[in-house]
N, C-alpha and C positions, 0 to 999 in steps of 0.2 A: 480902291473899291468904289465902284459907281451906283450900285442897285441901290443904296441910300437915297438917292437922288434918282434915280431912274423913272419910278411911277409918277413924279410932280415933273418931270421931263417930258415924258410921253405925254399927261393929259393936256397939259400947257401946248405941248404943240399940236394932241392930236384936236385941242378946239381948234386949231388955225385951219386943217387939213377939211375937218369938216363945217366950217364956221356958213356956209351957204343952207343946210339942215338944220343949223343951230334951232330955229324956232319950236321941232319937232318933240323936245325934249331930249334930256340929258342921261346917260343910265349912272350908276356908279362909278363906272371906268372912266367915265371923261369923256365915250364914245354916244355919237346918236343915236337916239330911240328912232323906230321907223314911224311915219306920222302914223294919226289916231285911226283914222279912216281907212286905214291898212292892213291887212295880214300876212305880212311877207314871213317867209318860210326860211327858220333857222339853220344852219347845219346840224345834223344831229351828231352824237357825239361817236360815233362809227365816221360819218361823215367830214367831220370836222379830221380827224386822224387821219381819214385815205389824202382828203386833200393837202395836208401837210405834207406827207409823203411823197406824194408826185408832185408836188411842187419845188423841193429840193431834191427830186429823182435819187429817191430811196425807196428800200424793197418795204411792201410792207409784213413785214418781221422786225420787231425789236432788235433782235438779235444780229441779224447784218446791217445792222446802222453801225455809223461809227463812232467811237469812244464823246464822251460829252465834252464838248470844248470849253479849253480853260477857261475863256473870256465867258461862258457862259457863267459859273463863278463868280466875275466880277463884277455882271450885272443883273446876276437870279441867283436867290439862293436855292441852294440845292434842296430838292427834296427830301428827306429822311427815310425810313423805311419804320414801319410801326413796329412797337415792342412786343415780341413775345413774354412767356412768363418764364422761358427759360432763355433764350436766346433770340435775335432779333431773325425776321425772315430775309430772305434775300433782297436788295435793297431794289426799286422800281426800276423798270427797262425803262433805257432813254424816251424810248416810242413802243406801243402808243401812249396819251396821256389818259388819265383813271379820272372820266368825270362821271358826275352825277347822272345818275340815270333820269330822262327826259320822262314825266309824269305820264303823256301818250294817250290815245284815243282808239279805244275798243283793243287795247294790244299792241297798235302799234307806233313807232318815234315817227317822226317827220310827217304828221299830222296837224296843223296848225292849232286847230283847239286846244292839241292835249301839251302844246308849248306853254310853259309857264318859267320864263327866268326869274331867276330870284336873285339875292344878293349873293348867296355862295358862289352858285354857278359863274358869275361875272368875277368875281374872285379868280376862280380857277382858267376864265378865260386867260384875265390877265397873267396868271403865274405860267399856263402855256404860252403861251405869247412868248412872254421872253426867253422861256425856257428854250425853244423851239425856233428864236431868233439867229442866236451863233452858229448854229448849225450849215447858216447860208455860206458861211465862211470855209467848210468843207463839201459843202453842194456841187455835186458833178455838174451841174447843169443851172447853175446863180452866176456866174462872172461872164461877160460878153467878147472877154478874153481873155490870155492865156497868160499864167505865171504871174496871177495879181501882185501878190507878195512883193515881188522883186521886182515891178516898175519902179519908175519914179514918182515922186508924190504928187504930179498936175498930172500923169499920165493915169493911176491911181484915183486919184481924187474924178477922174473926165470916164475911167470903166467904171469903176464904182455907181455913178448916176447912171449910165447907160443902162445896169445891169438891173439897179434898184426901179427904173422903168419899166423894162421888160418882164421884170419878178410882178410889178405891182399889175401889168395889163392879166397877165398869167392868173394873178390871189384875185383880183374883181372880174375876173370872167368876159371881159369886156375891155375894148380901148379904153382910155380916160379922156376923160373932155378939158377944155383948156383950163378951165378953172383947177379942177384935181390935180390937175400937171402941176399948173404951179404951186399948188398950197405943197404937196408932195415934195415940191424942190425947196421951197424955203423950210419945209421941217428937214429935211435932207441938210441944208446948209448950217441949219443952227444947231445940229444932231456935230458935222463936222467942223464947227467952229468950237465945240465945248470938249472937244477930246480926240484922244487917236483916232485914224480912221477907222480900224477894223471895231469899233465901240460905234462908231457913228454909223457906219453899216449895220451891224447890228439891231439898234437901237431904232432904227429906219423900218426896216423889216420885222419890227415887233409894232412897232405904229399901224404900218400897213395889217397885219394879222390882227389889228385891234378894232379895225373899221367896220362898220354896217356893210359896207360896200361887200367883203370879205364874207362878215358872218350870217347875211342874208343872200337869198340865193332868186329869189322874186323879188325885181323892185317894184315898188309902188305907183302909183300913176293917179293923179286926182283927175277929180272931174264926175260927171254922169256915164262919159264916155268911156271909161278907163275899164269900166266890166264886160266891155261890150265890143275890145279891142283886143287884136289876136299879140301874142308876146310878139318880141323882137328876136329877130335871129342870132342874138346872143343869153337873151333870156331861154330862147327853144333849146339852146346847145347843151344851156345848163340843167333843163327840164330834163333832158334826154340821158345825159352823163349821169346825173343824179340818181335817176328811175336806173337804169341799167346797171352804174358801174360803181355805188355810193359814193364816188367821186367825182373832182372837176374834169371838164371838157380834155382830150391829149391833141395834140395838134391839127391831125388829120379833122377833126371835128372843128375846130377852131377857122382852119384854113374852109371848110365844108360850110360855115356860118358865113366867115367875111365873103366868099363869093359866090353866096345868094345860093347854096344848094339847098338850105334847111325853109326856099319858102315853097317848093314843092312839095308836095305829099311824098313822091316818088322818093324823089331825094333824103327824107326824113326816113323813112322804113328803110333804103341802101344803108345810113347810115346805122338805123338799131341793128339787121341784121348784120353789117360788121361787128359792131361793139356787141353782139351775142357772140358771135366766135373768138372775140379777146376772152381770154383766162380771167381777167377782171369780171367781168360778167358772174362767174359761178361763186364765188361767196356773195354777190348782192342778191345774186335768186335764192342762195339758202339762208341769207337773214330773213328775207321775206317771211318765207316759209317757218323759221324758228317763230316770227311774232305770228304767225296765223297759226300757228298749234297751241301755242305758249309754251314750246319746248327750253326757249333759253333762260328757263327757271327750274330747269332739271338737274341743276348741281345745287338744288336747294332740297331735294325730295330728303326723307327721313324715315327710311321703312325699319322696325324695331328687331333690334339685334334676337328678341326673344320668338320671334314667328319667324324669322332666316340666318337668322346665324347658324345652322346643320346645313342649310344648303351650300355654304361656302365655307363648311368644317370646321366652324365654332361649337362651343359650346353655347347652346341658349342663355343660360344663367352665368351669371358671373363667377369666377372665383375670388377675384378682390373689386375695389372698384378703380382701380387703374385700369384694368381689362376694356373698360370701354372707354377711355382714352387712347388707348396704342391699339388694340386687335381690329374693333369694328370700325372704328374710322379709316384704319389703313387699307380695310376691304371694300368699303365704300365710296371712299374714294377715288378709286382707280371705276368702281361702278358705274358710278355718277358722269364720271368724264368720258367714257364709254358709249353710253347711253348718247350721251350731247352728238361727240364724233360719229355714233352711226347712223344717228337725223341727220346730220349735215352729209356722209360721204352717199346718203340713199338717196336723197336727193338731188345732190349733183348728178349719181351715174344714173339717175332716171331721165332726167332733164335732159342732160348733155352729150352721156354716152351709150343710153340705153333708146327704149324707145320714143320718149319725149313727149308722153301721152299726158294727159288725166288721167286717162284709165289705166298706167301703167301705175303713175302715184298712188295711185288708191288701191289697185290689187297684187303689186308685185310680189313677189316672195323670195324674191333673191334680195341682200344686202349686205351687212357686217358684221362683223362682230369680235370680240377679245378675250384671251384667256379669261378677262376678269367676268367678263359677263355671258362664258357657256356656259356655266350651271345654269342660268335662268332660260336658257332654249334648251338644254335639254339633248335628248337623243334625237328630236327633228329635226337638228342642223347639219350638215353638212360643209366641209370646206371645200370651198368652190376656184376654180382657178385664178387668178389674177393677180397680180402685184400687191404686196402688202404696205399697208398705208401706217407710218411711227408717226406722231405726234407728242411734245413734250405739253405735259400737264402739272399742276402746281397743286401738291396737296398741304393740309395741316395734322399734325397727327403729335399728341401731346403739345399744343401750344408751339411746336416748331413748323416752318416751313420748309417745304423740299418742295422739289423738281423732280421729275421723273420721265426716263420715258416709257410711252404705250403705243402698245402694235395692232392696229385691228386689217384681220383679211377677209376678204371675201367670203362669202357665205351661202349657200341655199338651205329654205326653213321648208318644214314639212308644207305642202300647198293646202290641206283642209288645217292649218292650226296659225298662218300666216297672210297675211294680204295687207300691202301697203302701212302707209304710216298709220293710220289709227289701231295698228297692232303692236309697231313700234314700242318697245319698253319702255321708251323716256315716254311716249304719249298716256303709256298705261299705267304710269308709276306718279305721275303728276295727275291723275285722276284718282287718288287711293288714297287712303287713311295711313298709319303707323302700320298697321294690323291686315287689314281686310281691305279688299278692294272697292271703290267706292264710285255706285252706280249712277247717285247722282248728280257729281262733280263730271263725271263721262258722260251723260245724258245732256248737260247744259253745255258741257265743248261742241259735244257734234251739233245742236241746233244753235247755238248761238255764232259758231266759229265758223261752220261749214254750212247751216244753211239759212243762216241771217235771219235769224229769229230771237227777239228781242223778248228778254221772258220779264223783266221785271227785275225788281228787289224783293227775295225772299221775307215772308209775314215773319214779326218781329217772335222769339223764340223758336225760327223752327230748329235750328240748330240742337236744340233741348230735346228735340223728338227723334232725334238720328238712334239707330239702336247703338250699344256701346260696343267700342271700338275693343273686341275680345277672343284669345282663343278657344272662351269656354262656352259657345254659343251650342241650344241644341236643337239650331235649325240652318238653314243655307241660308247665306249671306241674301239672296233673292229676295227669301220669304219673310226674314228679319226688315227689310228697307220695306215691302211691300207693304207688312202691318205696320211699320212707322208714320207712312206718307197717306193713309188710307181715310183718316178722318177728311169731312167734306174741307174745312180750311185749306186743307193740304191736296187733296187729288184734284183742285182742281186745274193747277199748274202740273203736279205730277204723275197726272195720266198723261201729259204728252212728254215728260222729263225721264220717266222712272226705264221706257222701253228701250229708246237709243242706250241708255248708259246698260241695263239688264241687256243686251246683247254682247257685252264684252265681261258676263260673269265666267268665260272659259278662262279669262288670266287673274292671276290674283293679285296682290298690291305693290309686286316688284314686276309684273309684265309676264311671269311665267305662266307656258300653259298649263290646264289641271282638266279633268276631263271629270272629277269628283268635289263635291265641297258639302265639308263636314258629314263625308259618307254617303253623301248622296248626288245620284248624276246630275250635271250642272245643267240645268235647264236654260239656254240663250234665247230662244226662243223669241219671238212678239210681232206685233206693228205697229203703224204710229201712222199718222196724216200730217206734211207739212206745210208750212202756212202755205196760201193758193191751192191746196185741194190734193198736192199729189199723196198716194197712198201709198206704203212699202209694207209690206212683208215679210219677215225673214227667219231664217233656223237658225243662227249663230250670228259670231261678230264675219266671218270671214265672207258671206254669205250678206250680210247687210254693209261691208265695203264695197263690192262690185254691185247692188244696188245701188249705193250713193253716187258710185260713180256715173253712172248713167243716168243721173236725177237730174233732170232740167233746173230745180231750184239750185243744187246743189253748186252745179256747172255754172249758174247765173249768178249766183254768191260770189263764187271764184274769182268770178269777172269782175265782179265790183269790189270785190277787195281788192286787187290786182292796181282798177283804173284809180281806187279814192289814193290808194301806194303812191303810185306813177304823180298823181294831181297835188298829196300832200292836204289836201281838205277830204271830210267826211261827204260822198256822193248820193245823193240822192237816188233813189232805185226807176225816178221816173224823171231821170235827168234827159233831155235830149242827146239821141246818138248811145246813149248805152246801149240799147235795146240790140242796136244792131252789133253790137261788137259781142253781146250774148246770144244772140240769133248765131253769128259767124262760129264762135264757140263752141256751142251746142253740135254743129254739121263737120266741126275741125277741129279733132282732138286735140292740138298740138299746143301745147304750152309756148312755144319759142315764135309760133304764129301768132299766139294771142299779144304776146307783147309787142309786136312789130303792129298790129292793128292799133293796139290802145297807140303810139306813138304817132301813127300816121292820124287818129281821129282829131278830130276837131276838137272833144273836148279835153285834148292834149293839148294843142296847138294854141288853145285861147286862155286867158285871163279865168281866176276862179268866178263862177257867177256869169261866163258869158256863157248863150244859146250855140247849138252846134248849126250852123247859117252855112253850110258850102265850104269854100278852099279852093284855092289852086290843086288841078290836078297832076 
């Protein structure tokens, strides 16, 4: 048994590896801080997992990975699986690994500001690390030749290094300079002088995953000069791979960097609209998209068994109090993960296989849906032709865990009761209360999310003034919010809060439509003026989607959500070269365009803080 000794192993060698940094600062792993004057961009923890994956050329699914290798055992302990109150759940899939969620900036991970590592996190590097190191020892695509195993031991010991080279230019994104080679081969040698080989490979390939070089994705560059200096064409590969694929560079890009294609413009855009047609490409456009709604906190929603439990054939009231341990979690459940998958499959097939608009995102009415979640559409859905889409999901249901699987197909929603994602149920269900639908958690998504509008921190009590969260209201949820928010303290934020979210009072707090509330016809109604002057107008929420969509702010927001995404810092609205990639925007619907422009601009192409000055054409 070596893990005893493993972490004073690795840090001991990895000071050797990095000992040229040393001055930079130390983290708790052993491994170097990036210097002070720096903000290099972490992997985020999606990121960090794709790139593991392709780096040992595995699928990314837990599930087709293969069995955890023994030696991994000998030098990690195994993870546990947490305790139920009856039974424990099913024990963690090898891959991915379950880190801490990254703190983020305005919603979303691989933001520099909103990185803040701490001591856990460095922790959990390390326990993946090793976890994730034996692995290379079943890796299709780790040995630089064939039937490692059964060489001899100098011939072994001579692919081994070859292999642990080529793995490490692969994990840093870039060749290695002579210094790294050799620190690399003396922890290599003293890795294979303390133990078997397949332990010292190992052991190697947990060093290398433990390095700055690995877990930073921007390197640094000192100087006055260094803001004002475009990346290098392995730094761009990794900008580019990142932004597109939340993963590292695959070869054809690699080989696209070492022979100078990535310092033309031209060259840079061949390359994104490749990697838009790889299949990689379509979950890193629906992560996007999940942090600019805030839908990937829709298996958190909690709408009360006693306002929807009749709609999915409960009883409102309980008959014992186990009833809401086993009946409504096991309904919500399947909801909840429903919801999530039909954000993610409406945006893929708008994107990639549909029209590929903004204005399709914002008004479409065709998308998903599952046994579990037609009662909430209602009689205006329709099943629509297309292939059905199973996905396995993990619920809790009395303190146990299960797996399950869930089928969602194709769909078409009534077109006056449906338009795009802000009708979406996970969007409308994460804007709601227990009870009632709630106008002004909706009103501050759409101006702060969609049209960059910075409202502030709500005055201290207003929470206190919300009317109460009830079915025995004897007025419309409208008019109730309207007399709550009305004193001058409060309208003066929520004359411009109260009308976006009062446009989506047609759904109520689980997403369904209702054309009634509390007996009386639902009034969607308003307008509003967004910051720079533009005015909208509208009769409903479906009706105020396809005005957003055409809103110059709206479309110009997009854009900079999209580029600060791509850049990883928060973008200034009056940064050089924006302007035109929103101008471009505005005259070119096309989402799969926009991203090949941000990639081609300048302030893609350069250092955070530098001015957009030209390019090779």
């Amino acid at each position: 048994m070596r893990h005893g000794i493993a972490p004073a192993l690795l840090t001991a060698a990895l000071s050797g590896i990095l000992a040229p940094a040393a001055a930079s600062g130390q983290t708790a792993s052993g491994a170097t801080a990036p210097p002070p004057d720096a903000a290099p961009l972490a992997l985020t923890p999606a990121e960090y997992n794709n790139t593991v994956a392709d780096l040992f050329g595995f699928p990314r699914d837990g599930d087709r990975w293969p069995a955890r290798p023994a030696l991994a055992d000998r030098i990690s302990p195994r993870r546990e699986p947490s305790k139920g109150v009856f039974t424990a759940p099913p024990p963690p899939p090898v891959w991915p690994w379950r880190f801490p969620a990254e703190t983020g900036s305005e919603g979303f991970e691989g933001i520099a500001e909103g990185q803040a590592p701490s001591s856990y996190q460095v922790e959990e590097l390390h326990l993946a690390a090793m976890h994730f190191a034996s692995f290379a020892l079943v890796s299709p695509t780790f040995f630089a030749c064939d039937a490692w195993g059964a060489l001899p031991a100098a011939e072994q010991a001579a692919c081994a290094w070859a292999s642990l080279g080529r793995f490490a230019r692969r994990a840093y994104r870039r060749p290695l300079d002579p210094g790294e080679r050799r620190r690399l081969e003396a922890f290599w040698r003293a890795n294979a002088a303390a133990g078997p080989l397949d332990e010292a490979v190992a052991l190697t390939v947990a060093g290398i995953l433990q390095t700055p070089t690995f877990h930073f994705r921007i390197e640094p560059r000192r100087g006055p000069e260094a803001a004002a200096s475009p990346l290098s064409r392995w730094e761009l590969a990794s900008r580019l791979s990142y932004f597109l694929w939340d993963s590292m560079p695959d070869e054809a890009l690699f080989a696209a960097a070492e022979a100078g294609g990535l310092d033309i413009r031209a060259g840079i855009k061949a390359q994104a609209r490749r990697m838009l047609d790889d299949p990689r490409a379509r979950p890193a456009v629906v992560r996007f998209h999940h942090q600019w709604l805030g839908t990937g906190d829709v298996l958190l929603v909690a709408p009360a068994r006693r306002a929807f439990g009749p709609l999915f054939g409960l009883e409102p009231r309980l008959a014992t109090a186990r009833d809401d341990d086993v009946e409504w979690p096991a309904v919500m459940g399947p909801v909840r993960h429903s919801m999530k998958l039909e954000t993610e499959l409406f945006v893929e097939r708008t994107v990639f296989d549909g029209a590929g608009t903004f204005t399709a995102l914002m008004t479409d009415h065709r998308g998903y849906m599952s046994d579990a979640t037609a009662p909430i559409y209602g009689d205006g859905a329709e099943r629509a032709k297309g292939p059905e889409v199973t996905r396995t999901i993990d619920l809790v249901v009395a303190s146990i865990g299960r797996r399950k699987p869930l089928t969602l197909y194709p769909a078409s929603f009534a077109a006056d009761e449906r338009a795009g994602v802000l009708t979406l149920p996970s969007v409308l269900a994460l804007g709601a209360y227990a009870v009632q639908p709630g106008p002004i958690p909706r009103g501050v998504r759409v101006l702060e999310r969609l049209a960059c509008m910075h409202l502030g921190t709500p005055v201290q009590g207003a929470e206190t003034a919300l009317p109460p969260d009830t079915l025995t209201a004897e007025s419309t949820n409208r008019e109730r919010t309207a007399a709550a928010t009305r004193p001058g303290t409060c309208n003066t934020c929520h004359r411009t809060i109260n009308p976006p979210g009062f446009a989506f009072e047609h759904y109520d707090a689980i997403g369904r439509w209702r054309s009634h509330d509390n007996g009386q016809p639902v009034d969607a109604s308003g307008s509003l003026t967004l910051a720079g002057g533009e005015r909208i107008a509208f009769a409903d929420g479906v009706d105020f989607a396809r005005q957003l969509a055409a809103s110059g702010r709206v479309r110009d927001c997009y854009v900079l959500r999209w580029t600060g995404y791509a850049l990883g810092e928060r973008i200034d609205a009056a940064a050089p070269g924006l302007g035109a990639l929103q101008a471009r925007f505005r005259a070119d619907d096309s989402i799969e365009e926009l991203l090949v422009s941000i990639a081609g601009s300048d302030l893609f192409r350069r250092r955070p803080g530098a001015g957009a000055t030209g390019g090779h054409e």
